[in-house]
C-alpha positions, 0 to 999 in steps of 0.5 A: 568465492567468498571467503569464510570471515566474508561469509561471516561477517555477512550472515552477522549483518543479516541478523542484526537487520532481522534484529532491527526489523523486529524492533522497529516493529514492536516499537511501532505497534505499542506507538514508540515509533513515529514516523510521520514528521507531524506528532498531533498526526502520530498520536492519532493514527499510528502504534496501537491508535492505527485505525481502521479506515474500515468505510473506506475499504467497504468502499474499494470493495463495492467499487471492484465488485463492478468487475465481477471477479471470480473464485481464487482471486490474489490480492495484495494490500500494499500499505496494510495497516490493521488489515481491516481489508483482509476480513472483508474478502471472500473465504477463497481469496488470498490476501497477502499484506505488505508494510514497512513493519510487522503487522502480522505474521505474515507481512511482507515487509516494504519501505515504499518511498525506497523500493516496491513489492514483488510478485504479480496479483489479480487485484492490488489495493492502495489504500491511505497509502499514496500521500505519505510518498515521496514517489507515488506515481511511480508506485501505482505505474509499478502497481498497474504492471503487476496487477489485473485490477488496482483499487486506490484511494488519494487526497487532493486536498491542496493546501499545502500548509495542512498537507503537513499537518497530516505528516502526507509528503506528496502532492499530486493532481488528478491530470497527473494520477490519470496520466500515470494510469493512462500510460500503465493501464485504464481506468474503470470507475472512482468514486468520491470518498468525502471531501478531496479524497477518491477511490479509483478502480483501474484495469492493469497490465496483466488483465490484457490478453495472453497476459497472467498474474 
């Protein structure tokens, strides 16, 4: 059993972690922190200058309408930013947010590159997300058993000088992404968003029978 000094000293480290959080977060969204390697990048896309991406979250919506999902749906926006996917949902879905700081009230706060989110949801999207991973195969295998529907965007752009310039850490290939969804599900259909980057819509393992999210 823990002893009350322990005990103490515990819940003392907790606050001043919820303490951390909360900071990171305001800092974040006034544009004081920056967390992306490149500073150009920084000043365009993040604190107050996040944008919206909002074409792009049209876009995985028109590709998931191809699977016709009912009323009620769970989704789940790892990578949320300013949530511009939140306001084109239907009324009776539930959007759950997740980032590495406060976006809103309720986000559910995740570092990507260090661990991955909980909980089961008919539909996960990842969208702008992937590039800035050290590991994002492994998120979208981890997004596929916990999903019945995926809906993700990745740049194969392959110069790797201005992979840098836009702060993105990975560089994966398509083989690679259709071999990681291969293992952990199928995919249905993608779609060209312009240039080197693509929208995929992905059938996960909770989709299978007698399987639930």
């Amino acid at each position: 059993m823990m002893d009350h000094s322990a005990l103490m000293e515990t819940v003392r480290i907790k606050r001043i972690a919820e303490k951390v959080r909360k900071l990171s977060g305001a800092l974040y969204r006034i544009g004081v922190f920056r967390p992306f390697r490149n500073e150009n990048h920084l000043a365009e896309n993040v604190g107050p200058n996040v944008r919206e991406w909002k074409y792009r979250a049209e876009l995985a919506m028109r590709i998931l309408a191809d699977v016709k999902l009912g009323s009620g749906q769970r989704v789940a926006d790892y990578g949320c930013g300013r949530q511009t996917l939140r306001t084109l949902l239907p009324p009776d879905w539930t959007y759950t947010p997740f980032d590495y700081c406060e976006r809103s009230n309720d986000t559910r706060i995740v570092d990507f590159n260090t661990t991955f989110p909980s909980g089961d949801f008919d539909v996960i999207f990842i969208l702008g997300v992937l590039e800035y991973l050290n590991r994002p195969t492994e998120l979208l295998a981890h997004a596929l058993r916990h999903a019945r529907f995926l809906v993700f965007s990745y740049n194969f752009l392959g110069e790797h000088e201005r992979r840098e310039r836009q702060g993105w850490i990975s560089c994966v290939d398509v083989k690679e992404i259709d071999n990681t969804i291969v293992s952990c599900g199928e995919i249905v259909g993608r779609s060209h968003i312009g240039k080197n980057q693509w929208v995929y819509l992905c059938r996960g393992d909770l989709s299978q029978p007698g399987r639930t999210a």
